[in-house]
N, C-alpha and C positions, 0 to 999 in steps of 0.2 A: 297582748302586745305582739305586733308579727315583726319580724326583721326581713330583711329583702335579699336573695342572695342573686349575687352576677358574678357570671366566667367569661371568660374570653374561649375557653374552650370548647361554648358553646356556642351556635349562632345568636346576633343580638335579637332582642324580642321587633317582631314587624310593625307592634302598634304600643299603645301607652299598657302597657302587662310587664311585670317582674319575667324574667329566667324562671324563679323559684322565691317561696315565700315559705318562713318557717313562721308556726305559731304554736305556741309551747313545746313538744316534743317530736311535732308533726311540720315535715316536710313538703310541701305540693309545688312539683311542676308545673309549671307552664305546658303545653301542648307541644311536643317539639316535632317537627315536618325533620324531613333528610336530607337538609342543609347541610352543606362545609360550611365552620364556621369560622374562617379566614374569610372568602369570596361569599359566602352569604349565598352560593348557586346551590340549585337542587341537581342532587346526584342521578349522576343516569346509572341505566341499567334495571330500571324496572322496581317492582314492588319490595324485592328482597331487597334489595341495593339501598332505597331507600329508608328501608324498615331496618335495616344492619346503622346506615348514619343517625338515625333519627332514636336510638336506641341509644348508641354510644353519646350523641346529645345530653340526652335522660343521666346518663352516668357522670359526666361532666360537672352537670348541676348536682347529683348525688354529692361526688365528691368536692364538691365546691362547699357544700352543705356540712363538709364530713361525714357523708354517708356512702355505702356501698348496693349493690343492689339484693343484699341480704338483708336489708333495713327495711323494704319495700314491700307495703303488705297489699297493694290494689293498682292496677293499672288499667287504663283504657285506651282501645286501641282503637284507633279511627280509618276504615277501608272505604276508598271509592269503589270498588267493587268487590264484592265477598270470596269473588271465583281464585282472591288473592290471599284469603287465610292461609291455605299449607304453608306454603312460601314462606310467608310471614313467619308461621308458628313456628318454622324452623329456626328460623332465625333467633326469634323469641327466645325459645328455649335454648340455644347459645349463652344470651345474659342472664337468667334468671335461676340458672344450676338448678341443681334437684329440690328443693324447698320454695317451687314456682308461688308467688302470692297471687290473692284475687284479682281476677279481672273479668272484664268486659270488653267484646269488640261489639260494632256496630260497624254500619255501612252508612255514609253519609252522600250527599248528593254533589256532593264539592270541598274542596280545602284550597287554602290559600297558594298559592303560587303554583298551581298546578298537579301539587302534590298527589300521590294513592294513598300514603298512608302516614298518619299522626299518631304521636304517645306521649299520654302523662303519666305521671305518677302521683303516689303519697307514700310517704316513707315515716316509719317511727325511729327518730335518734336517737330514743329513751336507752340504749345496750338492749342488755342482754334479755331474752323474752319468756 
């Protein structure tokens, strides 16, 4: 059985997709782009700028879920261009404190509304590990 979770705190989803979907003990994001999600606009300022919104996004839905980003054991991050990882991983490692979980970036050929960079997550709500 999955349940569906929605924030306001996060931008609404662009197409027919959940925010976030819990099934048993496990969390999964939606992709979130580096949206405000009042105005629904993508944040200028570049890769970091958006990679900083589209983060806090992620945590939105964490905690819509009840989770935090210590819950989070795998992330994928989605770059239109690779030459914007540092940036990014700075940023990154902002949210993810010193007990970073796995992940993946890849470079993709496009994202939606123009975006550099996309993140999901999966998070385990189960406590303590």
């Amino acid at each position: 059985m999955k349940e569906t979770v929605t924030t306001t705190h996060a931008p609404l989803a662009l197409g027919p997709y959940a925010q976030g979907a819990v099934a048993g003990r496990f969390l999964f994001t939606a992709g979130q782009l580096g949206l405000e999600p009042t105005s629904g606009e993508l944040v200028g300022g570049g890769a970091a700028a958006e990679a900083r919104r589209a983060l806090a996004n992620v945590g939105a839905i964490l905690a819509a879920a009840g989770g935090t980003w210590r819950d989070v054991v795998k992330t994928t991050v989605y770059l239109v261009d690779l030459k914007d990882f540092g940036a990014v991983n700075d940023v990154y490692a902002e949210f993810v404190g010193d007990e970073p979980p796995a992940r993946a970036t890849v470079q993709v050929a496009a994202l939606p509304r123009g975006a550099r960079v996309e993140v999901e997550a999966v998070a385990y709500l189960g406590g303590e590990r």
